[in-house]
LUMMIFI-299748 format. One record per residue (C-alpha): residue number from 1; chain; y, z, x. Coordinates in nm, 4 decimals. Layout:
num  cadena  c2  c3  c1
NUM  A  Y  Z  X
...
END
This chain:
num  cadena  c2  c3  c1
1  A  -1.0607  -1.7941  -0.1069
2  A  -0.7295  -1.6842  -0.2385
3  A  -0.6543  -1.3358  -0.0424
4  A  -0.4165  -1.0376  -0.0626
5  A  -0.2027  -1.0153  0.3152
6  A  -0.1058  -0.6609  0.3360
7  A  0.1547  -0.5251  0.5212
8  A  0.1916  -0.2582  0.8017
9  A  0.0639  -0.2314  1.1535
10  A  -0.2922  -0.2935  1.0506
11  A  -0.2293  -0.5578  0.8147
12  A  -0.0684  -0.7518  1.0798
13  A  -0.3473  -0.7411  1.3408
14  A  -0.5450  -0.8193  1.0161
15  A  -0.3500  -1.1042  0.9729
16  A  -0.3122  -1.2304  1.3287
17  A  -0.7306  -1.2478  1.3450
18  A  -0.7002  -1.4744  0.9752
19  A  -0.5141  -1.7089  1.1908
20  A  -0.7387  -1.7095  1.5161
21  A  -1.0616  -1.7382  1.2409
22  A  -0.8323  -2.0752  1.0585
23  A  -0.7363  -2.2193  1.3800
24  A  -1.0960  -2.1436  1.5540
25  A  -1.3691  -2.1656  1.2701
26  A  -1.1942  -2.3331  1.0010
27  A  -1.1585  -2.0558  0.8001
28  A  -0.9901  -2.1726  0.4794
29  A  -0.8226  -1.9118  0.2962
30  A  -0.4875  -1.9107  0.0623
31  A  -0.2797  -1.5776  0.1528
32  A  -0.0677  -1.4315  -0.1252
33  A  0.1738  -1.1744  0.1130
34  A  0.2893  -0.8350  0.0419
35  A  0.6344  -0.8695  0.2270
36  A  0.8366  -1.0882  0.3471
37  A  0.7136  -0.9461  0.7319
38  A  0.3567  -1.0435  0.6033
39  A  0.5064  -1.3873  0.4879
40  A  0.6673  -1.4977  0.8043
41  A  0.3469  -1.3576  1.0510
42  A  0.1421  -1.5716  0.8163
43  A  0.3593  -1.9075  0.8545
44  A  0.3415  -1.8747  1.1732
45  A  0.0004  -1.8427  1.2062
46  A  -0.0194  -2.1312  0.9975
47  A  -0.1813  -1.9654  0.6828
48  A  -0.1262  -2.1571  0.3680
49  A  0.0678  -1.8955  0.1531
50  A  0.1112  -1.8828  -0.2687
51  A  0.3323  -1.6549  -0.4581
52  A  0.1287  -1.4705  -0.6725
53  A  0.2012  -1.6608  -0.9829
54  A  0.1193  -1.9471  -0.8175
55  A  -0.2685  -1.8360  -0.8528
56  A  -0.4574  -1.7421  -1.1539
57  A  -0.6412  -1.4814  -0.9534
58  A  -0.7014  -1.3147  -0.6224
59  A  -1.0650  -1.3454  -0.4939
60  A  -0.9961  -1.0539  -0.2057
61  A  -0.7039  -0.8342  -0.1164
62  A  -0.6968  -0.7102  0.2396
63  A  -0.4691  -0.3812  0.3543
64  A  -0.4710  -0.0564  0.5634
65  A  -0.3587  0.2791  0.4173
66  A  -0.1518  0.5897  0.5377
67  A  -0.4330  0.8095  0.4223
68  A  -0.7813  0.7996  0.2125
69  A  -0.9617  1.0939  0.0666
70  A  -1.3018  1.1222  -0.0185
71  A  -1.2955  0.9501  -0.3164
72  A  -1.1348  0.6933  -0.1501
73  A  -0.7715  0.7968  -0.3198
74  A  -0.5204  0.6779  -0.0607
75  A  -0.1502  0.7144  0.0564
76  A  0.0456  0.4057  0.1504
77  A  0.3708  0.2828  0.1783
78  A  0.5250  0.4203  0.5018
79  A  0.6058  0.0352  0.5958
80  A  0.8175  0.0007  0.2808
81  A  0.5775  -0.2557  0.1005
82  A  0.4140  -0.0244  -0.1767
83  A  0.5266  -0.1936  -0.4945
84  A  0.4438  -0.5450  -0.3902
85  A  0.1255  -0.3940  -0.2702
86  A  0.0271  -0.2539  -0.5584
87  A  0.1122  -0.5851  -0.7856
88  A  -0.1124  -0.7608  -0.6028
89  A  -0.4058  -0.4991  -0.5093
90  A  -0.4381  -0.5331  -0.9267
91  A  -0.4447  -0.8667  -0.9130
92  A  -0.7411  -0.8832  -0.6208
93  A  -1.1253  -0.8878  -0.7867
94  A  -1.2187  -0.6911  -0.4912
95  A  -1.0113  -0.4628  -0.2743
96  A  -1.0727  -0.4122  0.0963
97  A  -0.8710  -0.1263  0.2789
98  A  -0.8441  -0.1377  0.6951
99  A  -0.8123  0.2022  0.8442
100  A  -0.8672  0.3700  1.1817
101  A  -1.0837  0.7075  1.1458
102  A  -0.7607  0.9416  1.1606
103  A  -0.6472  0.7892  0.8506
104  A  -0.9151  0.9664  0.6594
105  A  -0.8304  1.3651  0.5287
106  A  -1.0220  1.5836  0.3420
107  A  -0.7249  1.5989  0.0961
108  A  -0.3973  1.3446  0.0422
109  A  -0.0616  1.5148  0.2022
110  A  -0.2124  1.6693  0.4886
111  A  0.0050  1.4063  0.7532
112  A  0.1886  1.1843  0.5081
113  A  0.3864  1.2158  0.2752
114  A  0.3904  0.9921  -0.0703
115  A  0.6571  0.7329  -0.0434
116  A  0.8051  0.6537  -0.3872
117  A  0.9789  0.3809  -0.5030
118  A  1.3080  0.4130  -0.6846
119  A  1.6220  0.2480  -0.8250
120  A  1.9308  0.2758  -0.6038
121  A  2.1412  0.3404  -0.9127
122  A  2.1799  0.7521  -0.9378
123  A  1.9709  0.7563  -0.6188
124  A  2.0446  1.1274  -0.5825
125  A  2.0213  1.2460  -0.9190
126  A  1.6487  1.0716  -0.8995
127  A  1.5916  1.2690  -0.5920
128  A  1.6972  1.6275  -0.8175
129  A  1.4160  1.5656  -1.0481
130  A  1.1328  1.4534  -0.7967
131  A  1.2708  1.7367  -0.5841
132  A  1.1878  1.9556  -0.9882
133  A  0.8285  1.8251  -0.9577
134  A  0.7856  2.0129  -0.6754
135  A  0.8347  1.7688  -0.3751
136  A  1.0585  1.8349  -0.0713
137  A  1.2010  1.5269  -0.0140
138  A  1.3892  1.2799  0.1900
139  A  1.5531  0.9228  0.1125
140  A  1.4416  0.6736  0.3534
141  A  1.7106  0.5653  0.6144
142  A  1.7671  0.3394  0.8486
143  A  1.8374  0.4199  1.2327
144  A  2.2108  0.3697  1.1298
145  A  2.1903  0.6082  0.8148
146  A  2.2106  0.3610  0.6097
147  A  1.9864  0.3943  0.3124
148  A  1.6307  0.1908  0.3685
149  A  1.5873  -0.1003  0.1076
150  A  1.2633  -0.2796  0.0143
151  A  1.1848  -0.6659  0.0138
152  A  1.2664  -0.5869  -0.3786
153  A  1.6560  -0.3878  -0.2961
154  A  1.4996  -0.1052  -0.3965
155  A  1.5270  0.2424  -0.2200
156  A  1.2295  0.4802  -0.1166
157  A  1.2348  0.8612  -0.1491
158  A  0.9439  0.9864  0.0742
159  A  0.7836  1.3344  -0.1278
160  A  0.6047  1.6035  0.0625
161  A  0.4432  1.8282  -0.2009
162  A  0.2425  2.2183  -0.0616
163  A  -0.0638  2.0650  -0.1972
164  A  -0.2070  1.7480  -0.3366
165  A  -0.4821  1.9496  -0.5984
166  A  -0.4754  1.6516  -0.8445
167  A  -0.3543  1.3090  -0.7214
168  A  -0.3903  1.1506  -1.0859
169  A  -0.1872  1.4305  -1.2018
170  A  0.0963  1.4228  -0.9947
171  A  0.1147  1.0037  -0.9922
172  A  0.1651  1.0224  -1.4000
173  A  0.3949  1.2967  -1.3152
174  A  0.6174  1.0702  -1.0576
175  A  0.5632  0.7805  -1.2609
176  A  0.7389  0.9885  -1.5933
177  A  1.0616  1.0050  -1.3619
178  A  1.3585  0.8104  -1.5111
179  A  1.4543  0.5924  -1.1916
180  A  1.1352  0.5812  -1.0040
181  A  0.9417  0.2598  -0.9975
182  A  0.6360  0.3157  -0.8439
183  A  0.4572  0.5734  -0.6022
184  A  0.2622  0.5432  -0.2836
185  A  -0.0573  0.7034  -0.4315
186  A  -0.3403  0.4276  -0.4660
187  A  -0.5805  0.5284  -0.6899
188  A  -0.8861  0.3201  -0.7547
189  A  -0.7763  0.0653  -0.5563
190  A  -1.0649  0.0257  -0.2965
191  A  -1.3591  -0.0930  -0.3356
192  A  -1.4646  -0.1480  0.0093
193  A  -1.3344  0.0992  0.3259
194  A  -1.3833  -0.0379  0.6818
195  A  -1.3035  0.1897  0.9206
196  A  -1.2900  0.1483  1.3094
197  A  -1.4107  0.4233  1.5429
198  A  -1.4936  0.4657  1.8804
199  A  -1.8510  0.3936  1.8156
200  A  -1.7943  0.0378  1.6473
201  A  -1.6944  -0.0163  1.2532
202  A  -1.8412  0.1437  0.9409
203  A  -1.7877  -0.0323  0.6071
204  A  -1.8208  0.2022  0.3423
205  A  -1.8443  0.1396  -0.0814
206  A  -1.6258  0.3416  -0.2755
207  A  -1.7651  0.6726  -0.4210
208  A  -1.5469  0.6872  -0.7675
209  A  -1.4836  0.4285  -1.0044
210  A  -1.2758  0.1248  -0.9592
211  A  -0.9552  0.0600  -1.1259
212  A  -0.9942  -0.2182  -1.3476
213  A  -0.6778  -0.2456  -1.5585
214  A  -0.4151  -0.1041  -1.3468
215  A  -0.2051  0.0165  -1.6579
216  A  -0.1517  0.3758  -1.5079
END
């Protein structure tokens, strides 16, 4: 199988367990990573990797998420990976998210907020018209101040909004800002929710349709 690596804290024990199944079982599996973090786990653990050109198709895409609603809507991006993510989440036939049960909220925004993916260029004036939409916001630094930069160079303004009453809504909205890339709202992007609980793991089909196309 050719399969999606995510990245984050999840995604890595994800990963790690890919590498005890290969080295244990024989599991035989072709990751396509998320981040260079993803990438160099992977090699490690000995995980034949591909670019994602390199394959015609992805057969499974594996990931956690910051947050998923009901409808299985979710927030991610607080490692910094949410473009790349997204590329290849569209890419994946079906997509399989890996969260603990805090992760899920009766509404997006209640704990995180939506990480969004922006040119550096005219950072700040980018900032002035998410900050218009609404958001209260913050550009992603490092511990030395120094602006945060993704795998890609690009620089992430994290957006808190009062209320998340229409997630569609609000990700055209974000995605209509000159500067901004791409946001940390995942919409139709799992088909499949595993969650872990104290109880043992429920795996869960999404409620709302899937997002075939991936064009918005």
């Amino acid at each position: 199988m050719v399969v999606g690596l995510g990245s984050g804290s999840t995604a890595t024990l994800m990963v790690q367990r890919l590498g005890e199944r290969r080295e244990q079982d024989g599991l035989e599996i072709i990751g396509v990573p998320t981040s260079v973090a993803t990438a160099v786990l992977a090699q490690h653990l000995r995980i034949p990797l591909r670019e994602l050109d390199d394959v015609s198709s992805l057969d499974m895409n594996l990931d956690g998420a910051d947050e998923v609603d009901p409808q299985f809507r979710m927030i991610k991006g607080l490692g910094g990976a949410l473009l790349r993510e997204k590329i290849v989440a569209c890419a994946a036939a079906r997509r399989v998210t890996i969260i603990t049960a805090d992760k899920r909220v009766d509404r997006l925004g209640v704990n995180a907020p939506i990480p969004v993916e922006v040119c550096r260029v005219g950072l700040k004036h980018t900032e002035r018209r998410l900050q218009r939409l609404g958001a209260e916001t913050r550009i992603r630094l490092l511990s030395s101040g120094a602006p945060f930069l993704t795998d890609g160079g690009n620089a992430i303004i994290d957006c808190r909004f009062a209320e998340i009453a229409d997630p569609e809504e609000l990700d055209s909205h974000l995605q209509a800002v000159v500067g901004v890339f791409e946001t940390g709202l995942f919409l139709g992007l799992c088909d499949l929710l595993v969650v872990g609980t104290n109880d043992g793991v429920e795996q869960l089909a999404s409620p709302a349709p899937r997002n075939t196309g991936c064009g918005g």
